[in-house]
N, C-alpha and C positions, 0 to 999 in steps of 0.2 A: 589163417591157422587151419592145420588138417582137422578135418572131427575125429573124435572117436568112437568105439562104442563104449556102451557104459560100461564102470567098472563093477564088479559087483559092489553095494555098500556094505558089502558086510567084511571085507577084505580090504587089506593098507589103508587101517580109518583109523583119523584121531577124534577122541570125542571129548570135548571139550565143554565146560558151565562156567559161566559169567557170575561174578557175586561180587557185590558191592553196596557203598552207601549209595545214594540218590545224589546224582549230578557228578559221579564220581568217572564218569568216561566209560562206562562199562557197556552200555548198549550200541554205543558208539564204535568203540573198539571191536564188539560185535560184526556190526555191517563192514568194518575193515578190511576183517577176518574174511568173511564171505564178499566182499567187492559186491556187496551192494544192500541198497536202503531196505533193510528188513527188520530190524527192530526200531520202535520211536524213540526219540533219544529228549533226555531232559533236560529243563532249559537252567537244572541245579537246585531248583524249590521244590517243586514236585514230581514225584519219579512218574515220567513216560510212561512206564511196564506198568500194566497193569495185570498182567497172566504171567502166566513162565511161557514163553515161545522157543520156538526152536527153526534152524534153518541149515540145509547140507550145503554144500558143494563140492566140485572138483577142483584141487589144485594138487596140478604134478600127477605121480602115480598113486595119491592118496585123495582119500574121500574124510571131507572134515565136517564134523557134525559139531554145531554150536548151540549149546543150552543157555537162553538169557532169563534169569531169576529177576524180578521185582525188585528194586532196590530194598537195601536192608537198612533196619533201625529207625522204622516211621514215628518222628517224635509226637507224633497224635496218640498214641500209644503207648502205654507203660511197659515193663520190660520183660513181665509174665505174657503179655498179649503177644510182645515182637517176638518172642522166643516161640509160642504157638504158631507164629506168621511163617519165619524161616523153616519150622519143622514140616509144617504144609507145604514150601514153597520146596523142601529138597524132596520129600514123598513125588512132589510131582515130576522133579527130574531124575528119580527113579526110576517112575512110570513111564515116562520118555525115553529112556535110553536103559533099558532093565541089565543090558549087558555091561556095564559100569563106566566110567570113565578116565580119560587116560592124562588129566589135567582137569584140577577146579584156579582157575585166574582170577582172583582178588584183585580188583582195581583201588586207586588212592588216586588225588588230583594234584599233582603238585599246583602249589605249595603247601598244603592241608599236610599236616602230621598224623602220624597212626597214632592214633586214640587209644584210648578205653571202648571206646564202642567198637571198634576197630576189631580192637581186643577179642571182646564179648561174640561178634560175628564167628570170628576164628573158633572162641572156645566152643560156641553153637556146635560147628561143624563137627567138633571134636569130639562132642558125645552124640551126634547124631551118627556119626562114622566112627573112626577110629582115631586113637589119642595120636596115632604119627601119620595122621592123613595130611598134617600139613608140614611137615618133614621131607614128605615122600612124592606127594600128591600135587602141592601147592604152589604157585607159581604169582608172586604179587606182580602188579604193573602200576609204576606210577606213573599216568596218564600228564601232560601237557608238559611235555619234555620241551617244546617251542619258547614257553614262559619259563621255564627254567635255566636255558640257552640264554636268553635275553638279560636275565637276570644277573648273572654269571659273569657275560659281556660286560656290564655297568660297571662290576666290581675289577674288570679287569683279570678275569679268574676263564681259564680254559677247561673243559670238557672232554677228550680226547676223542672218548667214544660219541659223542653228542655235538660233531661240528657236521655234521652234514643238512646244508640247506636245501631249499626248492622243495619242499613239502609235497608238492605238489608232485613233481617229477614220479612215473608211473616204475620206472627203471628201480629208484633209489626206493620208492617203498615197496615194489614188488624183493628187494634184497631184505627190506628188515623184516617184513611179515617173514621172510625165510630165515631169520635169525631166531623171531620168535617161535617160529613151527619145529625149527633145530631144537632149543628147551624143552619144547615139550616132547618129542622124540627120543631129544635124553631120557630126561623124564621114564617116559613108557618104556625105553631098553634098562633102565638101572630097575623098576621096579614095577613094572608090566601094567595092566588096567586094573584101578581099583574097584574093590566090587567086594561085597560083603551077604552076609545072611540077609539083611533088608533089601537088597539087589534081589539073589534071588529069590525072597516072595516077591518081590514086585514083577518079575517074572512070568511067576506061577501064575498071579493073579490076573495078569494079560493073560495069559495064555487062555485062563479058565472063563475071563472076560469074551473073549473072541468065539469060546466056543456056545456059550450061553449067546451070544449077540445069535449066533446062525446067520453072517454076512453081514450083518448092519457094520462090523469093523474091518477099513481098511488095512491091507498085509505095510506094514510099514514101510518092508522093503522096494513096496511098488512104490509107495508114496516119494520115496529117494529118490528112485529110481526116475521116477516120471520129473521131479528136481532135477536129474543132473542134466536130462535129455532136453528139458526147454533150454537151460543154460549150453548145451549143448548145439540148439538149433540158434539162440539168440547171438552166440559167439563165435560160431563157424561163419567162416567165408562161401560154403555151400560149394566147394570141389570135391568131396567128397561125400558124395551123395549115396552113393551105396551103403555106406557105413551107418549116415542119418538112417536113410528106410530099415538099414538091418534092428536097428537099437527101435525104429518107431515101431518095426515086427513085433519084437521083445516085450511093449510093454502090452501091446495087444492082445499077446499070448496069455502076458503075468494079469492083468486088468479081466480078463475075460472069465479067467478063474474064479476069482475074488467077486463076481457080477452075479450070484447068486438068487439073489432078491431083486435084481434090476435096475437097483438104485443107480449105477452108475452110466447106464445105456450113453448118458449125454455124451459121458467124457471117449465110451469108447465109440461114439461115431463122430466125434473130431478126429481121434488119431485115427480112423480108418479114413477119412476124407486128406489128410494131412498126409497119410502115407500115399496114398495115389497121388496127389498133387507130386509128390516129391517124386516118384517113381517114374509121371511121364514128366518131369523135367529132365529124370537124368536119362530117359530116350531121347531128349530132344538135344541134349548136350553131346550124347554121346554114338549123333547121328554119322553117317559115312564121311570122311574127310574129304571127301569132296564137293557132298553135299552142306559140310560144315563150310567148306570155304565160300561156298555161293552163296549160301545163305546166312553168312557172317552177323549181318547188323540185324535180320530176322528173328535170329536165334535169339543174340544178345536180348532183344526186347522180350520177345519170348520170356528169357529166362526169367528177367528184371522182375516183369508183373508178376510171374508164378514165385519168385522171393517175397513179394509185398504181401501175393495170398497168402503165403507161408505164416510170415508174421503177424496175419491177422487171424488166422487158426492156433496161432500160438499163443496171443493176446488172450481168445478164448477160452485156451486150453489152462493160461494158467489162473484164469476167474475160477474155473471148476477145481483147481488145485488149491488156490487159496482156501475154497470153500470145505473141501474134504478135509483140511489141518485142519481148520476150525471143529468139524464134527469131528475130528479123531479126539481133540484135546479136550472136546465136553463130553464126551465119554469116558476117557482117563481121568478127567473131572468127578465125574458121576461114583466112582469105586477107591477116591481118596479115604473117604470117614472109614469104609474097612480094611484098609493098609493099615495094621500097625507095627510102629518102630518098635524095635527091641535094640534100649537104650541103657547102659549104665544107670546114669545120673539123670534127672529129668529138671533139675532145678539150677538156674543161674549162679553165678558165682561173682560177684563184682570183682575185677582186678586192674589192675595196670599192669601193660606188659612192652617189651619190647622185642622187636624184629632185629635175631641175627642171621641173615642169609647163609646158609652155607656154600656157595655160589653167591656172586652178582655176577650179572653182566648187562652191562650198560648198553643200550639197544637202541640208538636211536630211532624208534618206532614211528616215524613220521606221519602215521594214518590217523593219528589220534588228539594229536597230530606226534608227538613222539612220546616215545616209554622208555620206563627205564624198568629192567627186566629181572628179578631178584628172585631166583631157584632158591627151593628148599628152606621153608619157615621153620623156624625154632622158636618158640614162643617159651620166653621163661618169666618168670611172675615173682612180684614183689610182696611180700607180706604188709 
């Protein structure tokens, strides 16, 4: 695969938050999304998540940013507390992503029915954002579309959208994550990125954070940025190696800025060791063609080891990148208790409701191992 350079992340991005109950597929569906293990996923008793995390990638000409919320409705908890829990828990994918998002994914486990609690999450959302955020905004997934199939089969009952096997096959799920990227693309062209007054102070309040830190906060966009480039370096086949060095330029340039205080010296002398490594590889690659022909098998070795160095400045590099999310989120941590929401209603409502899609489309999402994909919630309530 060619490399590329990075794209900017702040251009052709979907941004995306995870919400769910506990065991419901949501963190799951997560690492899907992003092709690879970065959220902990729960074994369905006890929610994995214990923070809100977040994680980019590139797929295609887009840059997709994924917000994973703590499962919802911990029954340790009474319904004044869970209601406090989810209001913390959306404050902080605020703070995460202050320029709003362009899909919230509510997961369900088939065979699990939407609840009252179900419900309740929804209505959450509704007065922490807006009464038609989940009209507009919302995108349910019911998770374990395999059990469902199976199901189905017994009864002698077909599926149309939902016969497609080999779960596993990289082809067949790289097509549905692009059915589900499709919804929510809808999505974002029918009714653009959602974002409200509580957006932008959350905002302001980075902003105003960043500049009280004086350098203790990393620019987020490097943070991506230095994401898409290891994925970048981990994924390419390494022929084009100008392209790597130009983007590992890039972040030297953006990192170097942001180094104010020093804190970061480690990270910016792996990427300058990692860009010369890569720079006389591609001297050596891109020695005289006749020189290359004599020294064919030389080279090849050559090159092999300075891949393997590669990959072990990249190993490095994403220890120090793990660690910088970490301190950016206990700083965004740090400036929750003065975020306040500006909320209609602030008190719960017990109801039973029911889900009429205005859209379905039936997805066999096989990463999850499949979903079934239901655009545009309408939640109407029973007295």
């Amino acid at each position: 695969m060619a490399a590329k350079c990075i794209e900017n992340p702040r251009s052709k991005r979907l941004n995306i938050a995870l919400i769910g109950k506990t065991g419901a597929g949501k963190s799951l569906t997560g690492n899907s999304i992003l092709n690879k293990d970065v959220f902990d996923v729960s074994d369905g008793t006890d929610s994995a998540t214990s923070e809100t995390n977040w994680e980019v990638r590139q797929y295609g000409d887009q840059v997709i940013k994924v917000v994973d919320l703590p499962g919802a409705k911990d029954t340790r908890v009474d319904k004044k507390q869970d209601f406090e829990i989810l209001v913390t828990r959306m404050k902080e994918a605020m703070l995460i992503i202050p320029e709003g998002y362009h899909a919230f994914l509510y997961t369900i486990k088939y065979p699990s029915r939407f609840t009252e609690e179900d419900a309740e999450v929804l209505e959450t959302l509704k007065k922490i954002l807006k009464p038609d955020v989940t009209q507009k905004h919302c995108i349910l997934l019911m998770t374990g579309g395999d059990d469902f199939r199976f199901d189905n089969k017994k009864k002698g009952k077909t599926f149309e959208d939902l016969r497609a096997k080999g779960t596993e096959d990289k082809t067949i799920q790289q097509a549905q994550l692009d059915r589900l990227l499709a919804e929510v693309n809808n999505l974002q062209k029918a009714n653009g990125v959602y974002t409200d007054e509580n957006f932008e102070n959350a905002k302001a309040l980075r902003e105003r954070q960043k500049s009280e830190a004086k350098g203790a906060v990393i620019d987020e966009i490097a943070l991506e940025e230095l994401r898409l480039f290891l994925d970048q370096m981990l994924n390419s086949d390494h022929n084009d190696l100008s392209k790597i060095s130009s983007s590992c330029a890039q972040l030297i340039i953006r990192f170097g800025k942001s180094n104010k205080n020093g804190k970061i010296n480690g990270l910016l002398g792996k990427l300058t060791t990692l860009k010369q490594l890569i720079d006389d590889t591609y001297r050596v690659v891109h020695d005289t063609p006749e020189e290359r022909d004599k020294r064919a098998k030389f080279i090849k070795m050559k090159v092999d080891g300075a891949i393997i160095k590669m990959r072990d400045h990249v190993e490095a590099i994403e220890e120090i990148y793990r660690d910088l999310k970490k301190r950016q989120t206990s700083l965004a941590g740090g400036i929750i208790a003065s975020f306040g929401l500006c909320m209609a209603q602030l008190h719960m409502v017990a109801t039973t409701a029911a889900i009429v899609p205005e859209v379905v489309v039936l997805a066999p999402l096989a990463l999850v191992p499949s979903l079934i994909v239901m655009v545009g919630l309408v939640i109407k309530y029973s007295k």
